[in-house]
C-alpha positions in Angstrom: 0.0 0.0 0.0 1.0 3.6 -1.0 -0.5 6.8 0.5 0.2 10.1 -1.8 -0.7 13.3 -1.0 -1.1 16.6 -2.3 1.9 18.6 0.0 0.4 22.0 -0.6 -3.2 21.8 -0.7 -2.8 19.2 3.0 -2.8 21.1 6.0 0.5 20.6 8.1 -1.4 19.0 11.1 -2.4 16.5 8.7 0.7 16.1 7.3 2.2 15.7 10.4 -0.2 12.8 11.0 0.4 11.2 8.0 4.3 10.9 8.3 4.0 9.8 11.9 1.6 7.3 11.2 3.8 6.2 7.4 6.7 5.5 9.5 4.9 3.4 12.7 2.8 1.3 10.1 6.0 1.1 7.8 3.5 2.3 5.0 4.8 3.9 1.8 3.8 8.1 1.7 4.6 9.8 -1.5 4.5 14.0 -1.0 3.8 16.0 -4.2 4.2 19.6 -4.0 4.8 22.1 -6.3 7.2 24.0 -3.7 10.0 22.8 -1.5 8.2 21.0 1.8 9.8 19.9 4.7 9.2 15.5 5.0 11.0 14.0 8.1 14.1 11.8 7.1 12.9 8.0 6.6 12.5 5.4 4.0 9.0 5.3 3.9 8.1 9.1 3.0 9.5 10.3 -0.1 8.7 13.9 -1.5 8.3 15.5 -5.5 8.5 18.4 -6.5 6.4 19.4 -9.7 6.2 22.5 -11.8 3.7 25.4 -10.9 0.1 25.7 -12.3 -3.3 24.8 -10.9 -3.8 21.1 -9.9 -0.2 19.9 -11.3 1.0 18.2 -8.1 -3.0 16.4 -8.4 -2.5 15.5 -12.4 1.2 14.2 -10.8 -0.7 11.8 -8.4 -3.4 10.6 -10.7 -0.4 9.9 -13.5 1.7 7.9 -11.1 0.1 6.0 -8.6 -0.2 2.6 -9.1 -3.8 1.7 -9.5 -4.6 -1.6 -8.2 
C-alpha cells in the first residue's frame, strides 16, 4: 500500500499525522508539491516536487500511482 498526498493543498497538522503514522505502520507516503516541503528523514516518505500551475502536483498523483 501507497498513501500520496497533495503537499500544498494538506494542511501541516495533517501532514504531520500522516508521516508519523507512514513510518509506525511502515506504510509507503509519497508528498507531491509544487514547492519545496519539509518530510522527516525516513524510508517510507519520499517527497516530489512538480512544476507550478493549478492542480499539477493532483494531475502528478493521478499519472503515477499505481492503480490496483
Amino acid at each position: 500500500m501507497q498513501i500520496w498526498i497533495d503537499g500544498d493543498a494538506c494542511p501541516k497538522v495533517i501532514k504531520d499525522l500522516l508521516f508519523r503514522a507512514a513510518i509506525r505502520t511502515q506504510t509507503y507516503l509519497i508528498a507531491v508539491s509544487n514547492h519545496n516541503i519539509s518530510v522527516p528523514p525516513s524510508p517510507f516518505i519520499k517527497k516530489y516536487q512538480v512544476g507550478f500551475g493549478f492542480d499539477v502536483a493532483d494531475k502528478y498523483i493521478l499519472n503515477n500511482m499505481n492503480w490496483r
